[in-house]
N, C-alpha and C positions, 0 to 999 in steps of 0.2 A: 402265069395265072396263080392267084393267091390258093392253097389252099389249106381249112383250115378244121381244129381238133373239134370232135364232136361235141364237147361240153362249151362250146362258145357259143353252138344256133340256138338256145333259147335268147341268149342274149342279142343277139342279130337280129333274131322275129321280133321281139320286143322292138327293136330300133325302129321297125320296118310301120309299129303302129303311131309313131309320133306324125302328127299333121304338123303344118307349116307354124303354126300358133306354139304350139307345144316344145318346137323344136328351137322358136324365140324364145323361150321361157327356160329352157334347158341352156342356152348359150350364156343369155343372160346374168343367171346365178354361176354358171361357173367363171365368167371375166371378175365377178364380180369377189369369188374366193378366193383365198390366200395358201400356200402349200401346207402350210401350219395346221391347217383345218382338215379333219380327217373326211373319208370318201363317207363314210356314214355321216357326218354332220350334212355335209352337201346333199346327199339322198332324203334326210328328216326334211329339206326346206324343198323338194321338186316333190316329194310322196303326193301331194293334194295336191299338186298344181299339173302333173303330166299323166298322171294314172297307173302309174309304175309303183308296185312294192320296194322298200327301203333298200331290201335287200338285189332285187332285177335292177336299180338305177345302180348301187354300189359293182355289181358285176360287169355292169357297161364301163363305167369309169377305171375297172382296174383290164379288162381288153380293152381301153383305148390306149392306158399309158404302155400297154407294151407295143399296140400299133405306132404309136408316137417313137416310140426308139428302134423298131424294126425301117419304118421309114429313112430314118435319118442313118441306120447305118447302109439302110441299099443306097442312101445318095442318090433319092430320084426325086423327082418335084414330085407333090402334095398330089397333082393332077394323075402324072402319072401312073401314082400309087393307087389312087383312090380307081380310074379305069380297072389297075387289075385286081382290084378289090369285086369289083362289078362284075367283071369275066369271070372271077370266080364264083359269086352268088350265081349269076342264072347257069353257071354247071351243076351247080347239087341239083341234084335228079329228085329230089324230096318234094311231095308232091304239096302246093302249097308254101316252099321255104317263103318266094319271094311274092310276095300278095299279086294278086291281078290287075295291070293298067297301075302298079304303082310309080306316082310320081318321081323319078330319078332326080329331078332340078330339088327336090327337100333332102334326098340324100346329099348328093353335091352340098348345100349346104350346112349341112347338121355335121357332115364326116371333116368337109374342110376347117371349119370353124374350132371344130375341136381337135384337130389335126394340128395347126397353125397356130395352138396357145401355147407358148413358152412359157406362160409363169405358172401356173395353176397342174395342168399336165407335164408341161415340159420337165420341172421341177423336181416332180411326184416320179417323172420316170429315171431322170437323173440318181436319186434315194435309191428307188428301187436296182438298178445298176448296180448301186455301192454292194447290197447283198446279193444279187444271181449273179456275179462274177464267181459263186463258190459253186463246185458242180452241185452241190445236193443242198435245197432250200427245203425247209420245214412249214409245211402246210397245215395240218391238223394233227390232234392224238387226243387220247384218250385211256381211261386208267382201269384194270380189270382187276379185282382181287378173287384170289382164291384160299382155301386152305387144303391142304394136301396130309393125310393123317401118316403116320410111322406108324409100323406094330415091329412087336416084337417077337424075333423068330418067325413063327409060320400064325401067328393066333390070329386069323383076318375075319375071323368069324364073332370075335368079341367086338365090344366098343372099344375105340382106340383112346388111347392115354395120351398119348402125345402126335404132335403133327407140327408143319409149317407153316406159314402166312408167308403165299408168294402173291410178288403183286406182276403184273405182264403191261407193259406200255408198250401199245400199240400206237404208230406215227405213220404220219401220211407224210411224203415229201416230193418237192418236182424234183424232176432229172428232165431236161431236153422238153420242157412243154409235155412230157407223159409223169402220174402221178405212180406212186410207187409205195411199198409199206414193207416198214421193219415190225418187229416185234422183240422186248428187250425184258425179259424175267430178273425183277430187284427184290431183295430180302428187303423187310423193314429199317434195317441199317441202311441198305442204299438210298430208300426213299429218305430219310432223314438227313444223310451228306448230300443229295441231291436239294433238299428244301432248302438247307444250308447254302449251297453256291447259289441258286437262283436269289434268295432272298439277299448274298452279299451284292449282285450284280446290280439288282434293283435299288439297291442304294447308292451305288457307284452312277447308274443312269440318273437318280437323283441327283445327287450331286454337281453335274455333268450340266443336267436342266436348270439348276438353280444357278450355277455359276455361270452359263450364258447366257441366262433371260436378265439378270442384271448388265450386260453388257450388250442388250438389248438383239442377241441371235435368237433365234427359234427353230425348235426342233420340227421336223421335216416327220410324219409318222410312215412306214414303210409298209405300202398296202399291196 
């Protein structure tokens, strides 16, 4: 029996409100995208058409491509899978998770379909693969400055003359499906060797894109 981190059930309830319509309309556009195309452009074309924020459809789409590579490394059929996907919904004891008298034969449909897509999903999880092979992925951050004053000797009672400019980057990262944070104190010199490598790499990916899109590959974005 599947079971699953608690930052995925708003996106499960979400799944849980597509009718049979909505869930045509959801398949549809995704047979229809290419792996090139990122989980947000796909979200901007179902927003008005299934009732979902850009952002609730992009969160489905990145818990499916990991459903899509969990499945295929337990090596079970799609059916399989999807049963103990089911045993595990009606175990959450949350009152509400799984709506009332809901339709199962639209789940079956909606999970197999996008379960079953090799080019769009499959794709997207294969990318993704290429980086969570590393223990620690990078999830978010964020940049905190501060200024920290010096005195000199014991005089803490005047205004201070001089001080530091530290900056604190906070990062969010997965380890194991749980999210995790560092915190990394840089002097303005680091930020500036730091802007320095990011801004060389960005040109190197440049590079990288223009020299395959003329040889007509495309880049895969990592969602």
């Amino acid at each position: 029996m599947m079971r699953y981190p608690r930052l995925f059930y708003e996106a499960f309830q979400n799944l849980f409100k597509l009718d049979e319509t909505k869930c045509k309309i959801f398949i549809d556009e995704l047979k229809k995208s290419k792996p090139s195309e990122s989980f947000s452009t796909l979200s901007e074309k179902l927003v008005n058409k299934i009732n979902l924020s850009s952002n609730e459809i992009k969160e489905i789409l990145i818990i499916f491509t990991d459903l899509y590579k969990i499945q295929k490394d337990l090596d079970i059929t799609i059916k399989d899978f999807l049963d103990d996907i089911k045993d595990g919904f009606i175990s959450i004891k949350e009152e509400s998770f799984v709506p009332e008298e809901y339709n199962w034969d639209i789940f079956d449909y909606l999970w197999k379909n996008i379960l079953s897509d090799d080019f769009f999903i499959g794709m997207k999880a294969k990318a993704k693969e290429l980086i969570t092979t590393h223990e620690k992925v990078y999830h978010n951050g964020r940049m905190i400055t501060d200024f920290r004053p010096i005195y000199y000797k014991d005089e803490v009672d005047k205004e201070p003359e001089y001080g530091v400019i530290i900056h604190t980057f906070k990062i969010e990262y997965m380890e194991n499906y749980e999210r995790k944070k560092i915190h990394i104190s840089l002097d303005p010199q680091d930020l500036e060797d730091l802007q320095l490598m990011v801004d060389r790499e960005l040109r190197k990916g440049s590079s990288f894109t223009n020299l395959l899109k003329d040889r007509k590959v495309s880049i895969i974005k990592i969602e």
